[in-house]
N, C-alpha and C positions, 0 to 999 in steps of 0.2 A: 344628592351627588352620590354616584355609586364610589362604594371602594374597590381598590386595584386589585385583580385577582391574581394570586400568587399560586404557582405551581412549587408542588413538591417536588426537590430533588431526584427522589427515589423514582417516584414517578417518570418524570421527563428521560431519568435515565436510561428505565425499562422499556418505554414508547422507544429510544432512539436503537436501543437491541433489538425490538422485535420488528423494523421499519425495515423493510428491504432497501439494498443498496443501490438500487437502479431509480428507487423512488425520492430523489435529493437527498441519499444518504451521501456521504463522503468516505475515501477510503484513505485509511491512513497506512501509509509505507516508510518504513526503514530503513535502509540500504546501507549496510557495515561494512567498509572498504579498509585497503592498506596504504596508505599514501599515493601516487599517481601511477600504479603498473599498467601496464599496457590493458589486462583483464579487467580493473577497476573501474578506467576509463570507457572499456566497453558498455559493462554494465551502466554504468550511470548514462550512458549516449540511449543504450537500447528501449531501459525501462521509458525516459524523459522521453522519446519518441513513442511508445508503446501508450504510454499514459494520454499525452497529448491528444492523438489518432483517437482513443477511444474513451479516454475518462477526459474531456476538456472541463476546467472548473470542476471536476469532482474528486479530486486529489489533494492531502496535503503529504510531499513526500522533502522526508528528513536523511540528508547522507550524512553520515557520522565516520569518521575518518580515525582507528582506533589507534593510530601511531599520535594523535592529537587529543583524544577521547578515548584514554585506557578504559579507563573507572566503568562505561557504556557498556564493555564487553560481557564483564562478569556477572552482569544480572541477565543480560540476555543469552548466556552462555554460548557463543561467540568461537566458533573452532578456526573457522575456514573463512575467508572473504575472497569475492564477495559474497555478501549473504542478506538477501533482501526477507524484510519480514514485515507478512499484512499485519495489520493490528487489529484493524476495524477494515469492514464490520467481520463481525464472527464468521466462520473459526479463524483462530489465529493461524497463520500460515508462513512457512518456511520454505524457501529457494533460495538455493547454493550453483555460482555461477555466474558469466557474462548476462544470462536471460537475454540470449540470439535466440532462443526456440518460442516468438509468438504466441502459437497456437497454446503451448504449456505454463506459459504465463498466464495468459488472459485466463487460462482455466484455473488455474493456481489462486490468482487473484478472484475467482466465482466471478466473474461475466458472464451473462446467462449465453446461452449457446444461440439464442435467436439473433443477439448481437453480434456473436461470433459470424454468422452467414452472413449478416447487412456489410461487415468490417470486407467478408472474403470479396462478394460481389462490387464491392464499392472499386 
């Protein structure tokens, strides 16, 4: 009977860094809002449709509501809402705003630009 092969932490971790994100990576978003402003609710409508259209199932996205979730602000240093931030995959990336401007999100986010053309024609 073989035994079970076990992967190292470190390892698994590094594979999931150097793995591009178009390749069943997942991208993790942020989105630091203020209770229900009309701007807040933009953003959360635009991204949630943005992601949908072009990361289906490749998304896990977290909205954090700082008027409910102080304590969130200060490690992620938190000026202005809304303020959506990639996590993953690398680099870590910052957008401040409704995110109406598509084209500078999905870039924002690294969507490769071949994707970008399939989205525009489609």
């Amino acid at each position: 009977m073989k035994s079970p092969k076990f992967i190292d932490s470190t390892t698994a971790f590094e594979a999931a860094l150097c793995a591009p994100a178009t390749a069943g990576g997942r991208y993790l978003l942020r989105l630091f809002i203020t209770g229900t402003t009309p701007r807040c609710l933009r953003a959360i409508q635009n991204l949630h449709a943005l992601c949908e259209a072009n990361l289906p199932g490749q998304y896990d996205l977290e909205v954090i509501d700082i008027y409910q979730h102080p304590e969130q602000a200060k490690p992620e240093q938190i000026v202005v809402t809304p303020t959506l931030i990639k996590e993953f995959p690398l680099p870590l990336r910052r957008m401040i705003g409704d995110l109406s401007d598509t084209e500078r999100v999905l870039t924002g986010l690294g969507i490769p630009r071949r994707q970008l053309a399939r989205v525009r024609n489609a």
